[in-house]
C-alpha positions in Angstrom: 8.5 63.6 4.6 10.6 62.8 8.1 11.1 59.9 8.6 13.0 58.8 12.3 14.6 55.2 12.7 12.1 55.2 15.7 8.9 55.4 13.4 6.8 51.8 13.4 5.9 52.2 9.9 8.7 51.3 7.3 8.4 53.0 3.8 8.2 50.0 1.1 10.1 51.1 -1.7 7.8 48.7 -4.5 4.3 50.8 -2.7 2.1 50.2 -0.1 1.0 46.3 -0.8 4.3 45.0 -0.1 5.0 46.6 3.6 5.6 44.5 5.9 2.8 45.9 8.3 0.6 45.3 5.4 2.1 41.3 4.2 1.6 40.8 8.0 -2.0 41.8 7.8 -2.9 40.1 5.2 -1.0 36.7 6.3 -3.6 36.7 9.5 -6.2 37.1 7.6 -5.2 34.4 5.0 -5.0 31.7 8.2 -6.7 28.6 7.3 -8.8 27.8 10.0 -8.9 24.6 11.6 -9.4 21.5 9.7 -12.3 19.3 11.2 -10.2 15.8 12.4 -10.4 13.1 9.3 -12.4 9.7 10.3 -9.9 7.3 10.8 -8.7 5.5 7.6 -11.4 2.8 7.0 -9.6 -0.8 8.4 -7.7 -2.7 5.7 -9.3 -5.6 4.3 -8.6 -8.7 6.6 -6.4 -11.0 4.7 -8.2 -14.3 3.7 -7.6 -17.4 5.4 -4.2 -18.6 4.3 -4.6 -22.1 5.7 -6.9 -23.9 3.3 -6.4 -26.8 1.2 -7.2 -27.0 -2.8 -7.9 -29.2 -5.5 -6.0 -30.0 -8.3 -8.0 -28.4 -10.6 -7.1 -25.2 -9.3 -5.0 -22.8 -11.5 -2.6 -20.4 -10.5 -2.1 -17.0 -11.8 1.4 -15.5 -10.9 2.9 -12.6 -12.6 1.8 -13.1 -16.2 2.1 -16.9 -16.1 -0.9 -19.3 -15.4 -0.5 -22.8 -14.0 -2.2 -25.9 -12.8 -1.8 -26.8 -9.4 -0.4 -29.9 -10.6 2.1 -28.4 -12.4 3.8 -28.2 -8.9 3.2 -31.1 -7.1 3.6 -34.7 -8.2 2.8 -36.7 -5.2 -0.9 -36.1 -4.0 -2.0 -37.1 -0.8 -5.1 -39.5 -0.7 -7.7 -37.0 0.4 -6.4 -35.1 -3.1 -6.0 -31.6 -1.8 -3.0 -29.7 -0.9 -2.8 -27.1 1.6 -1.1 -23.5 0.2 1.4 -23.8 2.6 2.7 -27.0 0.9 2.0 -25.7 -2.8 3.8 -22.2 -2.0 7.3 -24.9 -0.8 6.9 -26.4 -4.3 6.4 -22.8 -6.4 9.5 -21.5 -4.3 11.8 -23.9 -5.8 10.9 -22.2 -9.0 10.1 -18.9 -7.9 12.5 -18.1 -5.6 10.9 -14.8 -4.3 7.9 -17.0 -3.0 9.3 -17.1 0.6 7.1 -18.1 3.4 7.2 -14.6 5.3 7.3 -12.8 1.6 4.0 -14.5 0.4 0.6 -13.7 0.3 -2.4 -15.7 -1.0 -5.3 -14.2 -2.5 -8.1 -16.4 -3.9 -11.7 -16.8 -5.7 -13.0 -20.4 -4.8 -15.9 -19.9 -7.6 -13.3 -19.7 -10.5 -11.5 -21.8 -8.5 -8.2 -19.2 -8.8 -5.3 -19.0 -6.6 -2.8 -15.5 -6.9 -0.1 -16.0 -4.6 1.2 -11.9 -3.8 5.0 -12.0 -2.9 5.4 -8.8 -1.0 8.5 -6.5 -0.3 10.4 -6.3 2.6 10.6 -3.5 4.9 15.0 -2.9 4.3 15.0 -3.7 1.0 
């Protein structure tokens, strides 16, 4: 067999499949083709409205603790609701990580539950 630094086909020394002509061949036909474009990622769930006020008689699950509103606030105001804005200043001097960029409120006004969600920062 002659075989001439010239000649396109190389000689594979483990057989035939592993050639290059032949791994070349077989990588075009191995293309994926084209993925179909993926729907936009469904919209994420609007945030509930942070700026409502609560009753008293509202507890408070954070972490793996459960309070009473109350718990946190000693002087009422005559209409007897608090807005979350004022009830998250009270938790923060307890919970420091309860910062007013930080925080979160999630809610169920039928149990009548508050979950305040302190969030991470985007450097650390």
């Amino acid at each position: 067999m002659d075989t001439t630094a010239n000649s396109p086909e190389q000689l594979s020394l483990f057989g035939d499949e592993y050639a290059p002509s032949i791994i070349e061949k077989k990588k075009s036909n191995s293309q994926k083709p084209a993925r179909a474009e993926k729907p936009a990622n469904s919209p994420a769930r609007s945030a509930k409205d942070q700026n409502i006020e609560v009753d008293l008689d509202f507890s408070i699950h954070y972490a793996t603790h459960t309070f009473q509103v109350a718990d946190f606030v000693t002087d009422v105001p005559d209409s007897g609701k608090i807005s979350l804005k004022q009830l998250r200043e009270k938790m923060e001097l307890q919970f420091f990580e309860l910062t007013e960029q930080r925080t979160v409120w999630d809610y169920d006004l039928e149990t009548r539950r508050l979950m305040p969600y302190a969030s991470g920062t985007t450097k650390g």
